[in-house]
C-alpha positions as CSV (number, residue, x, y, z in Angstrom):
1,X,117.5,65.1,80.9
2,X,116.3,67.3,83.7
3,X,113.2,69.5,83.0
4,X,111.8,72.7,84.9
5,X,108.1,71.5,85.2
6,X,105.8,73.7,87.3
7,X,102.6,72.7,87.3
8,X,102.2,69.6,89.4
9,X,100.9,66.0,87.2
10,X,100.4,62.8,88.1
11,X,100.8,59.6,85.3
12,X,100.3,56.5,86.7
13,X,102.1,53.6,86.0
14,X,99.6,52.3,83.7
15,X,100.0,55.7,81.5
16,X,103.9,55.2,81.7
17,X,103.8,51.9,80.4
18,X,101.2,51.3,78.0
19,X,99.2,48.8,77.4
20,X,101.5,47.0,74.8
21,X,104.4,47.2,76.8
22,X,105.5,50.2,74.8
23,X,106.0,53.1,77.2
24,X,103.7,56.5,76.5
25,X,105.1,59.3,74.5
26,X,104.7,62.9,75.7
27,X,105.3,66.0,73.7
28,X,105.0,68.7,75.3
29,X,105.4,70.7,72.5
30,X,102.3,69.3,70.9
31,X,100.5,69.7,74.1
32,X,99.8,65.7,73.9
33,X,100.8,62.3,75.3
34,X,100.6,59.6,72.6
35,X,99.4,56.2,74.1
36,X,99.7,53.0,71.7
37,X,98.7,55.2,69.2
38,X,95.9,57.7,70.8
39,X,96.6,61.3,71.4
40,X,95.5,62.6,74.5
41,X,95.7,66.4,75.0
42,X,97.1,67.7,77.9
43,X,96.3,71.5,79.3
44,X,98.9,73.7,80.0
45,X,98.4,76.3,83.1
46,X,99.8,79.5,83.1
47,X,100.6,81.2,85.6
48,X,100.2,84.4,84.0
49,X,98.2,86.2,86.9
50,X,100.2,85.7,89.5
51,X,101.5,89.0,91.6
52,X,105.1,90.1,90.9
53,X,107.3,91.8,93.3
54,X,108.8,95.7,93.3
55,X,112.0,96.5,94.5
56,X,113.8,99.7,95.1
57,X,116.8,99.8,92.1
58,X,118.9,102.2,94.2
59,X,119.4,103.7,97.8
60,X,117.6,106.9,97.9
61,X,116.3,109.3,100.5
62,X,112.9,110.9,100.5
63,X,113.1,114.4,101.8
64,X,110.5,115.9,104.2
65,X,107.2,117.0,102.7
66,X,108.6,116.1,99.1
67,X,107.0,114.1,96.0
68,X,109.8,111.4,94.9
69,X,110.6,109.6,91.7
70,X,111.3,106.4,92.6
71,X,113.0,103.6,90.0
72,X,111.7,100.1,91.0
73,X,112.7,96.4,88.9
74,X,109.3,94.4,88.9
75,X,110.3,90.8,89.2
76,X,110.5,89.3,85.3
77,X,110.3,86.2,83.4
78,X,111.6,84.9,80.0
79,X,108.3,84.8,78.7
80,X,108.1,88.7,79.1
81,X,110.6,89.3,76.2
82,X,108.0,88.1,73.6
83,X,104.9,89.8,75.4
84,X,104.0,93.2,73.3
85,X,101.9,94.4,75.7
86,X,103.4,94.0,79.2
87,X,101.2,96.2,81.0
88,X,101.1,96.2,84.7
89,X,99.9,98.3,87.4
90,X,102.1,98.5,90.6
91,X,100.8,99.3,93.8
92,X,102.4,99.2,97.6
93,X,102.2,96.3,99.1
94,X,101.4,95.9,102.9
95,X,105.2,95.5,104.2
96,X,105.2,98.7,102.7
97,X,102.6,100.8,103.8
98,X,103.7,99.4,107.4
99,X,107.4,100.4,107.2
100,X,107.5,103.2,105.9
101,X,105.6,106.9,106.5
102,X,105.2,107.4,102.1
103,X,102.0,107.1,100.3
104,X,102.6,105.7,96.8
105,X,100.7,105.8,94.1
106,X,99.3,103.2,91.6
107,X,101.3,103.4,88.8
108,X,100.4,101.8,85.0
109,X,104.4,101.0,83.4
110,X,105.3,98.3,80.9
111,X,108.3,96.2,81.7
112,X,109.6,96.2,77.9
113,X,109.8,100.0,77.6
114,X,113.4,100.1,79.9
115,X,115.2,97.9,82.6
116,X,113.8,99.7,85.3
117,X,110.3,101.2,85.9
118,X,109.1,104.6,87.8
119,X,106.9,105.0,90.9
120,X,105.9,108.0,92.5
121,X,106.3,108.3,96.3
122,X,104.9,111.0,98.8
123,X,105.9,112.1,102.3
124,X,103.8,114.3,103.9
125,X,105.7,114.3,107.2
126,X,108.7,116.4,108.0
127,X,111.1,113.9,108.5
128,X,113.1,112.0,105.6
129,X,112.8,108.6,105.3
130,X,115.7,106.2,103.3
131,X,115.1,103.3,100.6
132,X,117.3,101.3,100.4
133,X,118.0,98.6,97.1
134,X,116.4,95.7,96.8
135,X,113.7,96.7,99.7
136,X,110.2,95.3,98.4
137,X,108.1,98.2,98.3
138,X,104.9,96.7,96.0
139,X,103.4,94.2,94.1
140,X,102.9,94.1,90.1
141,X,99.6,92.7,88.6
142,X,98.6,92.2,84.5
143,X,96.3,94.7,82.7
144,X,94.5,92.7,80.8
145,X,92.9,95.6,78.6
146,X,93.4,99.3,78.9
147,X,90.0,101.2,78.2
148,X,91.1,104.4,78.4
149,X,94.3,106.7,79.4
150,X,93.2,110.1,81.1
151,X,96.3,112.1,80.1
152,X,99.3,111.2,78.5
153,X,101.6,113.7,80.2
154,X,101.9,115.8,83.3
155,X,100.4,119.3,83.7
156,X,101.8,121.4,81.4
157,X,103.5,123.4,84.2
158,X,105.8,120.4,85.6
159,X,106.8,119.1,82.3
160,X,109.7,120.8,82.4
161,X,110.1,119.9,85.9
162,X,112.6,116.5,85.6
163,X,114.1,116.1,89.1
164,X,113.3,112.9,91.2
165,X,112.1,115.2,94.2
166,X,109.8,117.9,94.2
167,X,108.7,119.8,97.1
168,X,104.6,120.1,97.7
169,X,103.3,122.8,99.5
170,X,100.8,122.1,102.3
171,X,98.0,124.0,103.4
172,X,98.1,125.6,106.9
173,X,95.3,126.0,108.9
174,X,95.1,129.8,109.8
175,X,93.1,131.0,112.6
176,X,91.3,134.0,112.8
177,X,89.9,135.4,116.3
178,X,86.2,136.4,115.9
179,X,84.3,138.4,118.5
180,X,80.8,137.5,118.0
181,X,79.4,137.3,121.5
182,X,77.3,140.1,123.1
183,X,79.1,139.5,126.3
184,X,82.7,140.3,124.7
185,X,84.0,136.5,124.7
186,X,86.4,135.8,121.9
187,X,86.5,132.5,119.7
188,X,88.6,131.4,117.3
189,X,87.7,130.0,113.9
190,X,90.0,128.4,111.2
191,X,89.8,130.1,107.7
């Protein structure tokens, strides 16, 4: 019988043998090993903390000074199927915010509400910049406890708003020239 194990143990020989010659029992789904006759509990580590990787679902291109919906998969495990609240909150990771020109921003999803999950990205440069699949763009860590949810939808005026790009306007620094020196020298001054 071959056995995914992955937290690291060590039984000794004396443990695996017993002290009668009968050889240890261990159940582990009684969380014990049974030694001529004694239980002994063993404790069980989860890894349930541990960091989970984002990847892009599908090629996509980010246009020039445009807000982006982005779908991601979060990396997943069996035991997620039985987990009611699988709350995570995705943020870039540092491969990410090296590579590409995009500021994204920290998302709450649950991985049981659809295959895939959305992210928000942002370029605030002129030039487009590509995703490609499978590209790891951030890392997924467990809410343990939501206090509190600011809003529950967009502003009213984007609900209706359901493309995956949306342009953002920038502001542009105008300059005004000001003639405020006695001796008739100009300066200008941004507004």
């Amino acid at each position: 019988m071959v056995a995914d194990i992955e937290d690291d143990a060590l039984l000794g020989y004396d443990i695996l043998k017993g002290q009668n010659g009968r050889p240890a029992d261990i159940l582990l789904s009684q969380n014990i090993i049974l030694l001529d006759g004694m239980e002994i509990p063993i404790f069980q580590v989860r890894k349930i903390g541990k960091a989970r990787r984002v990847v892009v679902a599908e090629n996509m291109t980010v246009p020039g000074h445009a807000e982006a919906v982005v779908s991601v998969y979060i990396e997943r495990f069996e035991a997620d199927d039985d987990d009611t609240e699988a709350d995570y909150v995705v943020e870039p990771n540092q491969l990410f915010k090296e590579r590409y020109p995009l500021q994204m921003a920290t998302t709450l999803v649950n991985l049981n509400e659809a295959p895939t999950c959305k992210v928000r990205v942002l370029s605030s440069y002129p030039t487009e910049v590509n995703l490609r699949q499978d590209a790891e763009i951030g890392i997924a860590e467990r809410m343990e406890k939501i206090v509190s949810v600011l809003t529950k939808a967009e502003h009213q005026a984007e609900s209706d708003n359901l493309v995956a790009v949306r342009r953002i306007t920038t502001r542009s620094a105008e300059v005004k020239v000001v003639n405020d020196e006695p001796n008739g020298k100009y300066r200008s001054q941004r507004i």
